[in-house]
Residue frames as a rotation matrix with the C-alpha (Angstrom) as fourth column:
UNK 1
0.094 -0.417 -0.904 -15.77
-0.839 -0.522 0.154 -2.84
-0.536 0.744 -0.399 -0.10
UNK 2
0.794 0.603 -0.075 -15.94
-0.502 0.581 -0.641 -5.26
-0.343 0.546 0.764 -2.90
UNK 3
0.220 -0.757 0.615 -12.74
0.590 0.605 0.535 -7.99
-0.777 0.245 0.580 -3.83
UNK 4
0.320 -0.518 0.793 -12.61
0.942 0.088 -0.323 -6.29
0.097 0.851 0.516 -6.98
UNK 5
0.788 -0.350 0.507 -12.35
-0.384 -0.923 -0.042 -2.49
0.482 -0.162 -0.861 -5.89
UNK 6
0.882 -0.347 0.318 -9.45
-0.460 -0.496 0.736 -4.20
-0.098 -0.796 -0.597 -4.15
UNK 7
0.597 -0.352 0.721 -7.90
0.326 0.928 0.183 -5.36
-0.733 0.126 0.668 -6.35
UNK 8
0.697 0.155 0.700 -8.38
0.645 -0.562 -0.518 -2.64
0.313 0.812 -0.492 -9.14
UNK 9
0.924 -0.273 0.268 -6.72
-0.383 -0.693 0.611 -0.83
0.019 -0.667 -0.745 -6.42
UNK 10
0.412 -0.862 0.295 -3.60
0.000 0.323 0.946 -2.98
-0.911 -0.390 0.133 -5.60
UNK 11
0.066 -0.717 0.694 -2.80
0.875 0.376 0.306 -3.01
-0.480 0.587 0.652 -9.51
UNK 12
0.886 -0.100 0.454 -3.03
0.004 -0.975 -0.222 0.74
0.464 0.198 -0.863 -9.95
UNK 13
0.561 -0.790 0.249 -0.40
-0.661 -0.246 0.709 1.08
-0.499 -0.562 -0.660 -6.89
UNK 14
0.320 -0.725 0.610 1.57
0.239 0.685 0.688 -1.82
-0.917 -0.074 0.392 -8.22
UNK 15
0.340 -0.165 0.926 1.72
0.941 0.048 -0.336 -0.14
0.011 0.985 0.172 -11.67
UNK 16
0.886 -0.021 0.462 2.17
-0.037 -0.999 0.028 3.29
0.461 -0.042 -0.886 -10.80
UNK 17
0.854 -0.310 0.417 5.08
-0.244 0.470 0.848 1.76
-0.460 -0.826 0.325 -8.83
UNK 18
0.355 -0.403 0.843 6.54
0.646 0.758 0.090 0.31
-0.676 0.513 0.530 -11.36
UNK 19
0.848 0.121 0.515 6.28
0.359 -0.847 -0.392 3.34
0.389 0.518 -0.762 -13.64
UNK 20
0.931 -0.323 0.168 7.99
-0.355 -0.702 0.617 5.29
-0.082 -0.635 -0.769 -10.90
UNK 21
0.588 -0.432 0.684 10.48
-0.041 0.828 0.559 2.75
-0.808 -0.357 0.469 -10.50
UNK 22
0.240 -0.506 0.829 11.37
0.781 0.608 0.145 1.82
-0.577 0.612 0.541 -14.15
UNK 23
0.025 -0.543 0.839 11.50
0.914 -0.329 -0.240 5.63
0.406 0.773 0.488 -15.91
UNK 24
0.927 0.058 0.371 11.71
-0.115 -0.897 0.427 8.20
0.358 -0.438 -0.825 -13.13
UNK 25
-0.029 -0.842 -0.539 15.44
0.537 0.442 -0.719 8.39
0.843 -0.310 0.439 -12.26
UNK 26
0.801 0.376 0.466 16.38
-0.383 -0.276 0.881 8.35
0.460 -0.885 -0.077 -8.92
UNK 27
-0.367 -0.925 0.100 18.99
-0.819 0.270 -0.507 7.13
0.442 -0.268 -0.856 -6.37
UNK 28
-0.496 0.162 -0.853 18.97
0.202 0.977 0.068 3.49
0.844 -0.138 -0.518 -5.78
UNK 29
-0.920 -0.020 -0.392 18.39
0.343 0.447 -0.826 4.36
0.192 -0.894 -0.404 -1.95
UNK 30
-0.589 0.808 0.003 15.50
-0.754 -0.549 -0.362 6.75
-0.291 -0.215 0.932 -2.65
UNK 31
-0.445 0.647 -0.619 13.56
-0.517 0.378 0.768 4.31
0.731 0.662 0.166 -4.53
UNK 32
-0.613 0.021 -0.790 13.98
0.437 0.842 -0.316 1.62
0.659 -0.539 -0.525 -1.92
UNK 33
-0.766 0.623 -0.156 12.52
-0.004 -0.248 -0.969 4.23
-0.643 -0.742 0.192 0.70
UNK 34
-0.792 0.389 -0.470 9.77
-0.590 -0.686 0.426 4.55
-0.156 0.615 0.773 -1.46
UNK 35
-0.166 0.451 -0.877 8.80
-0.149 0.867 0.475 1.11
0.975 0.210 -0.077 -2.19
UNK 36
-0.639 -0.020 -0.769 8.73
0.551 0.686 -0.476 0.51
0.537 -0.727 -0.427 1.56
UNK 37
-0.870 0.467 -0.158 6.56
-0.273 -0.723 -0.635 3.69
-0.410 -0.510 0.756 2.44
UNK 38
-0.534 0.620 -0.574 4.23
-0.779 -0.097 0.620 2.51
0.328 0.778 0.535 -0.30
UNK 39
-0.487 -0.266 -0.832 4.12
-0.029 0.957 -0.289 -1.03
0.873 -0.116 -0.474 1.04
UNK 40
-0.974 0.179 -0.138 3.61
0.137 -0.016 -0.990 -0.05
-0.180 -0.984 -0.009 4.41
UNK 41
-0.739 0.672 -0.041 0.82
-0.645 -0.724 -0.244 2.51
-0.194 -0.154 0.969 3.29
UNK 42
-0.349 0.655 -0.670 -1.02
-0.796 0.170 0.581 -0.30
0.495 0.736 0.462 1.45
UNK 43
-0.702 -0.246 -0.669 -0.61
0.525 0.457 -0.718 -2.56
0.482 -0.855 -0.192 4.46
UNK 44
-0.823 0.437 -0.363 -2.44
0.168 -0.422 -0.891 -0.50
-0.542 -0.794 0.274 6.60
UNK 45
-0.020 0.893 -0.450 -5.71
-0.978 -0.111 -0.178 0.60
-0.208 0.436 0.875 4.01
UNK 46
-0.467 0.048 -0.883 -5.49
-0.401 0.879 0.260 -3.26
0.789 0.475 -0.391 3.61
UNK 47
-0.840 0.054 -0.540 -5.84
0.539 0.199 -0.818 -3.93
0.063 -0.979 -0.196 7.74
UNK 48
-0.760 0.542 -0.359 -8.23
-0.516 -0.839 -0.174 -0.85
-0.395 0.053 0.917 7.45
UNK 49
-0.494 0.436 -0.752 -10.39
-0.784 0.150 0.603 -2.54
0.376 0.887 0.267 4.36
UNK 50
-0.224 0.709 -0.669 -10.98
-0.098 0.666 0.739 -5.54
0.970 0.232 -0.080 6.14
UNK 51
0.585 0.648 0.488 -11.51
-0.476 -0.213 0.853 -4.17
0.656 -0.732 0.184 9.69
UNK 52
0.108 -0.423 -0.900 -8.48
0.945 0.324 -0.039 -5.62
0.308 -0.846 0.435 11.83
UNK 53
-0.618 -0.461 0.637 -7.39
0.225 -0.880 -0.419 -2.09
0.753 -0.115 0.648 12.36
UNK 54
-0.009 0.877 0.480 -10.98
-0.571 -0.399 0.718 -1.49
0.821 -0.267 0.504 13.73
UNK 55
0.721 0.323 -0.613 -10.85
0.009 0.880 0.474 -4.54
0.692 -0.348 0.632 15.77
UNK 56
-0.203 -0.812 -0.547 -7.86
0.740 0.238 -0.629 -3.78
0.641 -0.532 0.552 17.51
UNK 57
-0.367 0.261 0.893 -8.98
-0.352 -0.928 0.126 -0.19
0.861 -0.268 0.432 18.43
UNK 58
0.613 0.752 0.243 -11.89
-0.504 0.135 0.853 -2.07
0.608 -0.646 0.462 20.59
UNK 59
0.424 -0.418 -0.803 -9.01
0.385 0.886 -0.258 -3.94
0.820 -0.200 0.537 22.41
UNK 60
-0.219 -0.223 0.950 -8.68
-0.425 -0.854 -0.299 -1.25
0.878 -0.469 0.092 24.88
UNK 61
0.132 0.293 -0.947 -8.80
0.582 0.751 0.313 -2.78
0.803 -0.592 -0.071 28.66
């Protein structure tokens, strides 16, 4: 996958975020889960993207 599709990608989520964030009300504590579910999710399709995920898999013994 190409640096810039992954990039294009992290500032969609990081705007859509924001969005959410700055004019969807909410309770302080929902948000917070939120941001951290997001976080995580991008975490992992990051690990995914550049193949550690994959790389651990094969670590089976």
């Amino acid at each position: 996958m190409p640096i810039l599709t992954i990039l294009i990608v992290l500032i969609v989520v990081g705007i859509i975020l924001w969005l959410v964030n700055t004019y969807i009300p909410m309770d302080r504590k929902i948000k917070n889960i939120l941001n951290v579910v997001v976080v995580i999710v991008v975490v992992i399709w990051l690990l995914k993207v550049f193949g550690v995920l994959s790389s651990l898999n094969n670590l089976h013994t």
